[in-house]
C-alpha positions in Angstrom: -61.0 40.8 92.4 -59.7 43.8 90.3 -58.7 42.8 86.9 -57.0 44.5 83.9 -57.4 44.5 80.5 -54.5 41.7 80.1 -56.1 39.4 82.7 -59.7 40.2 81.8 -58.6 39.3 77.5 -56.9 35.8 79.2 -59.6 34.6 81.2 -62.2 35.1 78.3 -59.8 33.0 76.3 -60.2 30.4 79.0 -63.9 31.3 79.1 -63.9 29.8 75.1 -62.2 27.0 75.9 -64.5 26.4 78.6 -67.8 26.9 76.5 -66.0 24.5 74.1 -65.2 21.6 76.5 -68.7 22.2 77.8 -69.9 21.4 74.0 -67.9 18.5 73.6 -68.7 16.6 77.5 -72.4 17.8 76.3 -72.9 16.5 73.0 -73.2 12.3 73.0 -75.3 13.3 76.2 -77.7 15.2 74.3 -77.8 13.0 71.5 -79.0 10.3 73.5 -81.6 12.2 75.1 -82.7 13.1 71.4 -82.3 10.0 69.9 -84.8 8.7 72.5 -87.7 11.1 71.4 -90.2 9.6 68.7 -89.9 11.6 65.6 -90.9 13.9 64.0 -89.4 15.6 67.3 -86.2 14.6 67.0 -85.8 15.9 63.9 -86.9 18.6 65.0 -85.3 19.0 68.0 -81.7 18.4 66.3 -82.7 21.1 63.9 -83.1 23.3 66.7 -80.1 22.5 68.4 -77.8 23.2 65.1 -77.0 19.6 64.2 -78.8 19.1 61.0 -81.0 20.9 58.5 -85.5 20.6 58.5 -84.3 17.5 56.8 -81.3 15.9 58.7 -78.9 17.1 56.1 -76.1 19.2 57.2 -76.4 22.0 58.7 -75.9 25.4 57.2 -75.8 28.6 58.6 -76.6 28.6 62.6 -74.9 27.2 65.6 -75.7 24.9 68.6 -75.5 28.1 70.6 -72.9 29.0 73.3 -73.4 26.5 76.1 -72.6 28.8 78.9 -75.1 27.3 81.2 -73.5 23.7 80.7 -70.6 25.2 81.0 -71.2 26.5 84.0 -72.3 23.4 85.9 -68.8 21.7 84.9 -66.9 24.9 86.0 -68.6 24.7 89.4 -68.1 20.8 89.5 -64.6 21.6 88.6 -64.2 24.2 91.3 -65.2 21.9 93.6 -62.9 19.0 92.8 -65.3 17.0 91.3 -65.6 14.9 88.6 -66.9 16.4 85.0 -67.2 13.0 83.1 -70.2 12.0 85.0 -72.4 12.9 86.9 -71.2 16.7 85.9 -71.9 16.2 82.1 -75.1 14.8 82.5 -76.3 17.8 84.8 -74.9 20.2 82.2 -76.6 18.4 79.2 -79.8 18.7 81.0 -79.8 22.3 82.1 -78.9 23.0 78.5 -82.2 21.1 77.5 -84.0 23.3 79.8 -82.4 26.3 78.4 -83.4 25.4 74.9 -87.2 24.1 76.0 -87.5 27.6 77.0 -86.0 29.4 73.9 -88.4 27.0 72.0 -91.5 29.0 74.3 -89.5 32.4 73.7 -89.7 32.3 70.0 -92.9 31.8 69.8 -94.2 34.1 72.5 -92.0 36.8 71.4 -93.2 36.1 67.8 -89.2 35.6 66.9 -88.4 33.8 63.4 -85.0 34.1 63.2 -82.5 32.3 66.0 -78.6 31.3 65.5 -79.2 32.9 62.6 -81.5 30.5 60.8 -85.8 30.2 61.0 -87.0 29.1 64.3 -88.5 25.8 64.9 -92.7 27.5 64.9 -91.6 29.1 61.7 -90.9 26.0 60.4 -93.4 23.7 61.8 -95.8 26.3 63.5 -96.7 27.2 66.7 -97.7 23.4 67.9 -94.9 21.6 67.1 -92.6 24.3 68.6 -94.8 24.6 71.8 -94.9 20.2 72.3 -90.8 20.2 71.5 -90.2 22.5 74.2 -92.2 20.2 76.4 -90.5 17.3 75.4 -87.0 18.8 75.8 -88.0 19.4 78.9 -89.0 16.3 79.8 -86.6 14.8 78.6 -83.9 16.6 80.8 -85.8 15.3 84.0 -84.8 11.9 82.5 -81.5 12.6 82.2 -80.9 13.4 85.7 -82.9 10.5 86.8 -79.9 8.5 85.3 -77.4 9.9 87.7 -75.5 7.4 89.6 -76.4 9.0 92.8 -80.0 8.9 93.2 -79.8 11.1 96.3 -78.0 13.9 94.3 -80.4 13.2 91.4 -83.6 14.1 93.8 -82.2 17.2 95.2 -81.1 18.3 91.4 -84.4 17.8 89.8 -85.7 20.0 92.6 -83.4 22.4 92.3 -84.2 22.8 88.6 -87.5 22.6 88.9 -87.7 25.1 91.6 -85.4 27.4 89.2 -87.8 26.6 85.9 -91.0 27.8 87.9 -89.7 30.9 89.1 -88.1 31.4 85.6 -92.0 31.0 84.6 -93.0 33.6 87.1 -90.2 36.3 85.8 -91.6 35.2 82.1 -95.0 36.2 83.3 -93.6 39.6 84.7 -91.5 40.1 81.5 -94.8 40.2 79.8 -96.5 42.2 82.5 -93.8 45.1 81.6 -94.5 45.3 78.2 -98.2 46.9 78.9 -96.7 49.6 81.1 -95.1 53.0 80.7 -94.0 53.3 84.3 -91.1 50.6 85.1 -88.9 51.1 87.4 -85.1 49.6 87.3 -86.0 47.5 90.3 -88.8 46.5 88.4 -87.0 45.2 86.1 -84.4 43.8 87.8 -86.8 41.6 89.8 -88.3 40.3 86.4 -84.6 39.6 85.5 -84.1 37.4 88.6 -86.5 35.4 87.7 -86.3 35.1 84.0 -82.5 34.3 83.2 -80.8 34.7 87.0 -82.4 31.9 88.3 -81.6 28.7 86.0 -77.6 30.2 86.0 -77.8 30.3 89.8 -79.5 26.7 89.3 -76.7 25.9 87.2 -73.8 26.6 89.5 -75.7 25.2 92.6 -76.0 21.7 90.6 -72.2 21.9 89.4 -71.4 22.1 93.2 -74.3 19.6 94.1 -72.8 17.0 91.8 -69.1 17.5 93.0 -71.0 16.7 96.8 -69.5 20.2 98.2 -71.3 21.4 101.6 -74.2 23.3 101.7 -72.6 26.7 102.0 -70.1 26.0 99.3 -73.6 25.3 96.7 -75.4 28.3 98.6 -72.3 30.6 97.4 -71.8 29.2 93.9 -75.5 29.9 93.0 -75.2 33.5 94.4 -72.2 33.9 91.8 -74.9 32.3 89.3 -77.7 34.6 89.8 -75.5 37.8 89.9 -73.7 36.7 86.5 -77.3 36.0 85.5 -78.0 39.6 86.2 -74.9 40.4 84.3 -75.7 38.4 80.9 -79.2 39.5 80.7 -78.8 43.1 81.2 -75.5 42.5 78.2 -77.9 40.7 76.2 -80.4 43.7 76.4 -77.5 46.4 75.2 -76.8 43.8 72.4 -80.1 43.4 71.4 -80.3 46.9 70.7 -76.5 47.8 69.8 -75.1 44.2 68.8 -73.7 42.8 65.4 -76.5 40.5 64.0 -73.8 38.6 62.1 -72.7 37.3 65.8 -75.7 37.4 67.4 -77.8 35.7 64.7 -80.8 37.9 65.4 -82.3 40.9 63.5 -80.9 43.9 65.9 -84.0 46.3 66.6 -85.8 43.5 67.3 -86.9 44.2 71.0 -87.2 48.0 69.9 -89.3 47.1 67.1 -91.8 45.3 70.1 -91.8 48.1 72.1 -90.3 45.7 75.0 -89.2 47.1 78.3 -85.2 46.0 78.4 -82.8 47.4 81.0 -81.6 50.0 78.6 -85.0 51.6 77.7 -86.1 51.7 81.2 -83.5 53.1 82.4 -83.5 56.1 80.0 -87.4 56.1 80.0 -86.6 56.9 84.0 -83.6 59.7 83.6 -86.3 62.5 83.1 -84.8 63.9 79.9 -86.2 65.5 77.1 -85.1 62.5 75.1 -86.6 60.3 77.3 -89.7 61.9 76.2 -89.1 61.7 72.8 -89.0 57.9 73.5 -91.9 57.5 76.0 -93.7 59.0 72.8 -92.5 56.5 70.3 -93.3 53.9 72.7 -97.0 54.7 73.7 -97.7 54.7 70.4 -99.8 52.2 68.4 -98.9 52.4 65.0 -96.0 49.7 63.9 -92.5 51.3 64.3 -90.7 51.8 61.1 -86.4 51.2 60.4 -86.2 55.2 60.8 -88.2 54.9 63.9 -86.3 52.2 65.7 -83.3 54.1 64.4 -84.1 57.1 66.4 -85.3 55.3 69.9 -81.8 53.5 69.9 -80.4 57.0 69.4 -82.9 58.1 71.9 -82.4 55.4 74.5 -78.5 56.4 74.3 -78.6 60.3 74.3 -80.4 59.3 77.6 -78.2 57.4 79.1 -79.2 53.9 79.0 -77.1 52.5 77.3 -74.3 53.7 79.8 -76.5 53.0 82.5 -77.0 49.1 81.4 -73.5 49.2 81.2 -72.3 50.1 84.7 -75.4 47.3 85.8 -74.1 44.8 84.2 -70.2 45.8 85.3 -71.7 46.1 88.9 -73.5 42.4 88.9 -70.1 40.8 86.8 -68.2 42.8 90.2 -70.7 41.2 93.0 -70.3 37.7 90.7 -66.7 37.5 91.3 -66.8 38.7 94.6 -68.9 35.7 95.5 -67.4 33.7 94.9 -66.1 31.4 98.2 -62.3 31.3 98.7 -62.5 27.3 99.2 -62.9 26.8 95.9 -61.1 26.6 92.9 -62.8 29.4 91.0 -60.6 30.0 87.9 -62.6 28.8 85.3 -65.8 30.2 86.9 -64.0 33.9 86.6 -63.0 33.3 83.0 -66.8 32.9 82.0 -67.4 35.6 84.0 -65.4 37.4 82.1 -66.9 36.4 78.5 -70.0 38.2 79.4 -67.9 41.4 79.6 -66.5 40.3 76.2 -69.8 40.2 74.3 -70.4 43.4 76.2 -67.8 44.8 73.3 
């Protein structure tokens, strides 16, 4: 599917509606499962999610975050003809736990203090309490799903999402892996990638399908458009952390320079052979904390090489195989359009 800039700007507008329907089908769901953890988790874990301040007062300054991967599951449900006041919402409430268990771990692995643009829940409460609140939002999105009216499609969807969160583990694990290394390769990276974000989006279509009851090829197609959009948004979220506003993002931008981490971008001007890559393969081996001017000069670096254009025409390439995917038995509108918000935030 070829798309110009007319169709591309419509879709994404569907694409925000979409993210806020998700939100909306999402919210009493989640606020159940919340309401059903002891405190002081639940306080914390509304805190996280945007709802409230460390003390239940209104919130100020953050958001819930964009509930693409809810989103997601109702599109695929949709697509499919099924329902996405059931079954549907509960599966996207739950794979947005999952999400947000694993931004919980993220934070405080990466050392992070700042996400949706307010502290993160270890900087808050510490490493502990942000460590047990991932585990409990994880947990309780298992129990979620166990409250699906069909316990056969509840089975296969806890396995499904299990299966997805333990190979996301495994890509977390490489992720870290890279960091220690000067040689990475793009299809070392890209593997990590598949793993870390590619799987629970693949997950996430697959379960929209599963919960709709389409056939097996029609889920085994809808989570190939998942993990190749997954490609996409993490290799866009990569260029952003390096080149994004931190007004939208909510996040210092730098940040993964500052860590020396290996994102698409880097590696792929680390691997182009130039003398700029040089330049940076020398600001990178060594030990001494990177200043402002220095993380300055390794974006400038990383784009004189070409990685930023580079992690552009990936991510255009993976948004490309997405669509193509996608099955022509299904209703896929919606599906394209937020396909198509991942090229916006691209901007």
């Amino acid at each position: 599917m070829n798309l110009d800039t007319t169709d591309r700007d419509t879709l994404a507008d569907l694409g925000l509606a979409s993210l806020r329907w998700a939100r909306r089908l999402c919210d009493p769901v989640l606020r159940r499962a919340v309401g059903s953890i002891r405190e002081p988790l639940a306080t914390r874990a509304g805190y996280h999610l945007g709802w409230w301040g460390v003390d239940r007062s209104s919130a100020v300054g953050g958001s819930a975050g964009k509930a693409l991967r809810g989103a997601l599951v109702l599109a695929a449900a949709t697509a499919c003809a099924g329902d996405d006041s059931g079954d549907a919402a509960r599966v996207a409430a739950a794979v947005e736990l999952m999400h947000n268990f694993t931004l919980l771990h993220d934070d405080v692995m990466d050392g992070d203090r700042t996400r949706r643009g307010r502290p993160t829940v270890w900087s808050v409460w510490g490493v502990d309490d942000a460590i047990v609140l991932g585990d409990a939002l994880h947990a309780a999105a298992i129990q979620i799903l166990t409250d699906m009216r069909d316990q056969s499609v509840a089975m296969q969807a806890i396995m499904r999402l299990e299966r997805a969160c333990v190979e996301l583990c495994v890509g977390q694990s490489e992720d870290c892996s890279l960091g220690g290394r000067m040689r990475v390769t793009v299809d070392d990276y890209t593997r990590m990638a598949a793993g870390e974000t590619a799987s629970l989006i693949g997950c996430c279509c697959a379960l929209g399908a599963l919960s709709a009851h389409a056939d097996d090829a029609i889920i085994a197609a809808l989570e190939r458009f998942g993990r190749e959009l997954g490609l996409a948004f993490q290799f866009v979220d990569d260029l952003i952390g390096i080149w994004g506003d931190p007004r939208v993002t909510g996040k210092p931008v730098g940040r993964d320079l500052a860590r020396r981490k290996a994102t698409l971008p880097v590696v792929a001007a680390l691997n182009s052979g130039s003398e700029a890559a040089i330049e940076l393969a020398a600001l990178y081996a060594g030990g001494a904390e990177l200043t402002q001017s220095d993380i300055d000069r390794a974006a400038e670096l990383v784009e004189v090489a070409g990685g930023r254009r580079a992690a552009q025409r990936f991510a255009d390439e993976r948004l490309q195989a997405a669509v193509s995917a996608l099955p022509d038995a299904v209703g896929s509108e919606e599906l394209v359009a937020l396909s198509q918000l991942v090229r916006r935030w691209q901007r």
